[in-house]
C-alpha positions in Angstrom: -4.2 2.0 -13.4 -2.6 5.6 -12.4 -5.3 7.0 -14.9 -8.1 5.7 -13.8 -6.8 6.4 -10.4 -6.7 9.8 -11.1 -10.1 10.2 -12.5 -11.7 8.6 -9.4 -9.8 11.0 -7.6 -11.0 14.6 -9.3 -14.4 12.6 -9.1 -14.6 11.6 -5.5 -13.7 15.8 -4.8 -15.8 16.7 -6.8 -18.9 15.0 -5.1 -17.5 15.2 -1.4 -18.2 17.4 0.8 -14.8 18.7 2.3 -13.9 20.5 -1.0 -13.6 24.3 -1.4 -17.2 24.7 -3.4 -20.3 23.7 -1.6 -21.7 20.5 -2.2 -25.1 19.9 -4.1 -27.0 18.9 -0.9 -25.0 22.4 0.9 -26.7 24.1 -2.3 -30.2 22.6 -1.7 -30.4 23.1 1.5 -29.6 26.7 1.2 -32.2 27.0 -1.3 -34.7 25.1 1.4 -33.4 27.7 3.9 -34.2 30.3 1.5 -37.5 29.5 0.8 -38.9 28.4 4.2 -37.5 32.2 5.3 -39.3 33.9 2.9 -42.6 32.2 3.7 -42.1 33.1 7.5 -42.1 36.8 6.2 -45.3 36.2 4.1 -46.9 34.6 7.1 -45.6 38.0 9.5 -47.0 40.6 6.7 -50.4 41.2 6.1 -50.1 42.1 2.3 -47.3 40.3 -0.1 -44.2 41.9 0.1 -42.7 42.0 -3.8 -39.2 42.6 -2.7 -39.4 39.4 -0.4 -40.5 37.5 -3.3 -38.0 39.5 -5.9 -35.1 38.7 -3.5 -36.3 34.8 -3.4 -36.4 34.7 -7.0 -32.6 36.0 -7.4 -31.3 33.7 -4.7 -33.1 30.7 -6.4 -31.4 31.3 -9.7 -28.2 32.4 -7.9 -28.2 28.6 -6.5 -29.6 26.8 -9.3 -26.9 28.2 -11.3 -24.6 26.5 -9.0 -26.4 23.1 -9.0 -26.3 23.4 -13.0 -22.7 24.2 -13.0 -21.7 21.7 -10.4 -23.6 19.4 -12.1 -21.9 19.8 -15.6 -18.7 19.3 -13.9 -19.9 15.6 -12.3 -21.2 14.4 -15.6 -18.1 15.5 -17.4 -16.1 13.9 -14.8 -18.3 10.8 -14.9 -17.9 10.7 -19.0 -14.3 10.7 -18.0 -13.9 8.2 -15.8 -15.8 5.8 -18.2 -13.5 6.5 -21.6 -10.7 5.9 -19.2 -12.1 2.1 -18.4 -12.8 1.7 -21.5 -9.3 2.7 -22.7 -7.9 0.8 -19.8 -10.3 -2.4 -20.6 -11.2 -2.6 -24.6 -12.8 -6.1 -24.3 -15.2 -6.7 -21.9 -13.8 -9.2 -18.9 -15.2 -12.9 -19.2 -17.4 -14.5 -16.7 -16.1 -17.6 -14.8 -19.4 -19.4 -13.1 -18.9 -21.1 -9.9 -16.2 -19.5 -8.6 -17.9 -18.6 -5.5 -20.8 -21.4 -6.1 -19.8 -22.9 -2.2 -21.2 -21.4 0.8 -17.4 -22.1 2.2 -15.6 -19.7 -0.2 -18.2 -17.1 -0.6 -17.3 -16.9 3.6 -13.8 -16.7 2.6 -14.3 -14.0 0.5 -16.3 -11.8 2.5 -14.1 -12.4 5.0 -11.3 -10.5 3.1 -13.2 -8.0 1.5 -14.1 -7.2 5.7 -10.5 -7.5 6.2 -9.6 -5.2 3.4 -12.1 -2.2 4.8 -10.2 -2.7 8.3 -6.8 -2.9 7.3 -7.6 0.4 4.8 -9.2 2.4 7.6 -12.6 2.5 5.8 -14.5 1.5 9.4 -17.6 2.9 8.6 -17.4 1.1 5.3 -16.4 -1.9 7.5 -19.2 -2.1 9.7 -21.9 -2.0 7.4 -20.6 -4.7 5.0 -20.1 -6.8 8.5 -23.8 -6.2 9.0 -24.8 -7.2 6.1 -23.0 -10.0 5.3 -23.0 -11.6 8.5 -19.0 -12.2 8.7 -17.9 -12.6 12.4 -14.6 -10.2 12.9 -13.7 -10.4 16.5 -13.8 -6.9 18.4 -10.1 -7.6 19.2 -8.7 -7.7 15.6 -11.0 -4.7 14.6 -9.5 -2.5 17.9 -5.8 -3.9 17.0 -7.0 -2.4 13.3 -8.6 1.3 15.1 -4.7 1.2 16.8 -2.4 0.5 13.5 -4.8 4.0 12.1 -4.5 6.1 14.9 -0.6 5.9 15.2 -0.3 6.2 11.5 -1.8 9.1 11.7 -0.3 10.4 14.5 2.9 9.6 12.8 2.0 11.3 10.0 1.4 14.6 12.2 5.5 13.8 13.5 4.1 12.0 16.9 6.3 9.0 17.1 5.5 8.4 21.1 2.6 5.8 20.5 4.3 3.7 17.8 7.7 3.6 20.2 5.3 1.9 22.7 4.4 -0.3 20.4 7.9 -1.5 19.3 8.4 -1.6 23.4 5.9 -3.8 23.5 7.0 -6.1 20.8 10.2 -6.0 21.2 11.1 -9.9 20.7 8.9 -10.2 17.7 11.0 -7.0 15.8 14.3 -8.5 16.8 13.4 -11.8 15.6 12.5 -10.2 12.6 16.1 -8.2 12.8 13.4 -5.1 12.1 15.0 -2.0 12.4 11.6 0.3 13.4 12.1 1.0 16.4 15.8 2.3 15.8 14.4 4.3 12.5 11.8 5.6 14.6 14.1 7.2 17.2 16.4 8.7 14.5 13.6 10.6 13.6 13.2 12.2 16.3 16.6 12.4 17.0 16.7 14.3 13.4 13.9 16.5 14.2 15.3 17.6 18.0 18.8 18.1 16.4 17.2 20.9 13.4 14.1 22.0 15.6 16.1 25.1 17.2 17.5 28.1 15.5 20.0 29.0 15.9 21.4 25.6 16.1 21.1 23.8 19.7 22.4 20.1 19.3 22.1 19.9 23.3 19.1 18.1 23.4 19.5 15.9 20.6 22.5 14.7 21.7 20.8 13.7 24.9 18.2 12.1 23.4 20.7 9.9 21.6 22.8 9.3 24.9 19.5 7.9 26.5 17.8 6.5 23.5 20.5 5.6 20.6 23.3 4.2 23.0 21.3 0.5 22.9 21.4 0.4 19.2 25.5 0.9 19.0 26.1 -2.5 18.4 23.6 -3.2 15.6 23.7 -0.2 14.0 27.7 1.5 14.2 27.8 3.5 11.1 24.0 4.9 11.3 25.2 5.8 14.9 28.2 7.6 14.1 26.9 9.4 10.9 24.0 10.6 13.7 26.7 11.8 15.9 29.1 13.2 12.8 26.1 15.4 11.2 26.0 18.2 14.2 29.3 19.6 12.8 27.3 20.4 9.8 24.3 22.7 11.3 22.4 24.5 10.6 20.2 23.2 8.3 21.2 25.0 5.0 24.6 23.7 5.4 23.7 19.8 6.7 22.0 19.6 3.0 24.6 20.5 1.4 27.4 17.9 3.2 28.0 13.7 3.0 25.0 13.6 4.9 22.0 15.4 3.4 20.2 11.9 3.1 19.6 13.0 7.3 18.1 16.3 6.5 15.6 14.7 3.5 11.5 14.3 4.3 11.6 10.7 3.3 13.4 9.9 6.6 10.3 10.2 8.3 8.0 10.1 5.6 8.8 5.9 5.3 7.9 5.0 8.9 4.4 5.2 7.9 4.7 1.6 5.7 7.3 0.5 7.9 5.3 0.4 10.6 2.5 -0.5 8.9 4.4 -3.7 7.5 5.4 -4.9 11.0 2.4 -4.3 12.5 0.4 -6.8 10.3 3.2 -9.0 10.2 2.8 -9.1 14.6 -0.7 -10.3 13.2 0.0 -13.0 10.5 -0.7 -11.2 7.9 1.4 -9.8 4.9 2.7 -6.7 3.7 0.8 -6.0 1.2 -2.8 -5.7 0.9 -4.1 -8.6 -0.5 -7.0 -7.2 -2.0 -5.1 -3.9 -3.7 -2.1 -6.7 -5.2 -4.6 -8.7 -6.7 -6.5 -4.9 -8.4 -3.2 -4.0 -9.2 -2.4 -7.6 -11.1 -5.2 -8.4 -12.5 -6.2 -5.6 -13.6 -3.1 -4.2 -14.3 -3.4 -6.9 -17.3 -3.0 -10.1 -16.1 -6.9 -11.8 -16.6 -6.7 -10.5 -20.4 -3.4 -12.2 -21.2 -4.6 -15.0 -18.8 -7.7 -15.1 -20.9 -6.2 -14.5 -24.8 -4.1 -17.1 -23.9 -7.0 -19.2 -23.0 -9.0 -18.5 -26.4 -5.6 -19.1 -28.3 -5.4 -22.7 -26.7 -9.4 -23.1 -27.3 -8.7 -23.0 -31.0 -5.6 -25.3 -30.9 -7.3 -27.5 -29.0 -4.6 -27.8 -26.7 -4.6 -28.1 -22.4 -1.9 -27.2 -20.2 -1.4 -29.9 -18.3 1.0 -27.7 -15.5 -1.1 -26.9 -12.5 1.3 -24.6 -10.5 2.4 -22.8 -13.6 0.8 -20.3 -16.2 1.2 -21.2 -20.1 2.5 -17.4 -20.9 4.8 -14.6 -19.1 2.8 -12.3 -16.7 4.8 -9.3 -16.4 5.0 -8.5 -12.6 6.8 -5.4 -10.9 9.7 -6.6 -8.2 7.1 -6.0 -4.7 5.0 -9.0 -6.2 7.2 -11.1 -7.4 7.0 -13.7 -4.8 8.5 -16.8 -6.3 12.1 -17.6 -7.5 12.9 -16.4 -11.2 16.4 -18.4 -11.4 17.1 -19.7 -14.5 19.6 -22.4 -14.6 22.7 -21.6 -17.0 23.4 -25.2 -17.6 19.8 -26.5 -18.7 18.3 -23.0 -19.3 15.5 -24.1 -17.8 13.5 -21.8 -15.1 13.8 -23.4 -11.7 10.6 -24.7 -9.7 9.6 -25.9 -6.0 10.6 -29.2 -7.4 13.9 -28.2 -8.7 15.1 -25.6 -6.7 18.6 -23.3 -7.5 21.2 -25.2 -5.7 24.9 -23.0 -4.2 28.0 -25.0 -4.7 30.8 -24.1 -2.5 32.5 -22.4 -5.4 29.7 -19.6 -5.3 28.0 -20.4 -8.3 24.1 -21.7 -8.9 22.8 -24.2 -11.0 19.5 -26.0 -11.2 19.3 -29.5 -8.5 18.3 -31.1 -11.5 21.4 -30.4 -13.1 23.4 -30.3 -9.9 22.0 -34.5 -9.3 23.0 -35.4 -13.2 26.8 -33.3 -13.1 27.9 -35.4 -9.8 30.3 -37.9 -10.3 30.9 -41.3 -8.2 31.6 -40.7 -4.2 28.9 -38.2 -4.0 30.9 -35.2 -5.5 30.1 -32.6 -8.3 32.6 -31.1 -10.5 31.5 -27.5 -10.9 30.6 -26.4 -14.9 31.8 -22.6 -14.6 35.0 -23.2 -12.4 37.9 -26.1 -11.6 36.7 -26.6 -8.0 35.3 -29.7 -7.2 32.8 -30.0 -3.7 30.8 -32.9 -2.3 26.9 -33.1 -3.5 25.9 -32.7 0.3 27.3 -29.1 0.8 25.2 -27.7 -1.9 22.3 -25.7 -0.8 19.2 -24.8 -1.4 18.7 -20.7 -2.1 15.7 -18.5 -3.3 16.0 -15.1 -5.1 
């Protein structure tokens, strides 16, 4: 998908109107401007003036050589875009009727597709899909929505006031997460105080951290004292240089942004990920046309798959969506399910419940198959990876 990404991109400069060149419409409108000048002078003069209409006529061409050229680089753009879906998708993508037959799930998705524009920051986008689809967002999740935007980009600009008082504010719900924003958040700034002076002035720093870092001691020891340890290596030149360059890097404060982002919609209910941007990024990263050769292939055997919570081939996934456990158990070699869960022996080592219920021996204990130790069938537990 980075391709086609990147196509979208160049096009969506290309037709907005931030970038460096004029738009289209800034080039029409000049050439309106032009020409409703030029008939004010007519109007004024009593005879036609032929270096008012000579300087019209140059201006003209001057612009609609620029709406030619600006054009060319759309349509070429365009042509782009379109060999890169077709590269990306060489057979065209079947049609599944009555998906969304029910009133009840075409609701549903609107609703996300709503939710999607508000959790992106597209609220102008937002508001007119709202309109005209009727869905009911309450004004309370949309302003929660305007918030999570205008600290990230405050953030972004190295403001990290607003999103402190927001981890003040939800203080319980990050600890009960063990979330560690609101520490990550001050050592950042700590960072920035500590190389914001030159020449070197760790004084104010140092008591930002006595006021600010002293509460996180406890939690966070090392962190702490690798905080307090890097003023011995200032100036900046020389704090890159030492153990603890990872202090001095960009990403420190570059990864609040998601972080924050993350907790915020989890203090919501909702997940870390946008749902709508995982399921682009599966199922068209792929997914539908293995889902769908694997169909056709069954089609012709005339076989069903009779497993409803399970797909009949391998969809590659990267590790941020893989959601469910991929244990496979070394005594049956089979995969493990919700129904047959990877089981810890007090040894240390996993097997399959399945395998854990058929290897346990009378009296309720299990002999486990990798080493001599022996533990009762009860102290196994359940674990996900």
């Amino acid at each position: 998908m980075d391709g086609l990404l990147k196509e979208l991109a160049k096009l969506e400069k290309l037709t907005s109107s931030k970038g460096k060149a004029p738009s289209i419409n800034d080039t029409l409108d000049s050439i309106l401007y032009h020409l409703q000048d030029a008939k004010k002078k007519l109007e004024n003069s009593d005879v036609i003036d032929e270096d008012i209409l000579k300087q019209l006529s140059q201006a003209i061409d001057a612009k609609k050589k620029d709406v030619d050229d600006r054009q060319k680089e759309v349509y070429s753009s365009v042509s782009r875009l379109g060999k890169a879906l077709d590269k990306k998708f060489p057979a065209a993508l079947p049609s599944y009727s009555h998906l969304f037959a029910s009133t009840q799930s075409r609701t549903a998705l609107e609703r996300t597709i709503a939710l999607h524009f508000l959790r992106t920051g597209q609220f102008d986008t937002a508001e007119t899909f709202l309109e005209e689809s009727g869905i009911d967002i309450s004004a309370e999740l949309r302003a929660q929505f305007v918030e999570l935007h205008e600290i990230l980009k405050l953030l972004k600009g190295q403001d990290v006031g607003p999103a402190l008082e927001w981890t003040r504010k939800n203080q319980t719900f990050l600890k009960s997460r063990s979330s560690p924003l609101e520490f990550y958040l001050h050592r950042s700034q700590y960072i920035r105080l500590l190389l914001s002076s030159h020449p070197p002035d760790p004084l104010p720093a140092l008591a930002y951290a006595n006021t600010h870092l002293r509460g996180f001691y406890d939690d966070y020891p090392d962190e702490v004292n690798r905080l307090m340890g890097c003023v011995a290596f200032l100036p900046l030149s020389k704090l890159q240089l030492s153990p603890y360059a990872d202090l001095a890097s960009p990403s420190l404060h570059f990864e609040l942004e998601p972080l924050f982002a993350k907790e915020y919609c989890a203090s919501l209910g909702m997940s870390r990920q946008v749902p709508l941007r995982v399921v682009g990024d599966i199922g068209g990263g792929g997914a539908l046309a293995r889902i769908e050769k694997g169909r056709k292939v069954m089609r012709e055997r005339k076989s069903e798959w009779s497993q409803t919570d399970e797909l009949p081939i391998e969809i590659p996934l990267p590790p941020e969506n893989r959601y469910h456990s991929i244990f496979a158990c070394p005594v049956s070699k089979e995969q493990a399910t919700q129904q047959n869960p990877p089981m810890l022996m007090l040894c240390g080592h996993v097997i399959a419940q399945d395998s854990l219920q058929k290897l346990s021996k009378a009296g309720g204990r299990v002999k486990c198959p990798y080493c001599p130790t022996e533990s009762p069938l009860n102290t196994a537990f359940r674990v996900d990876f």
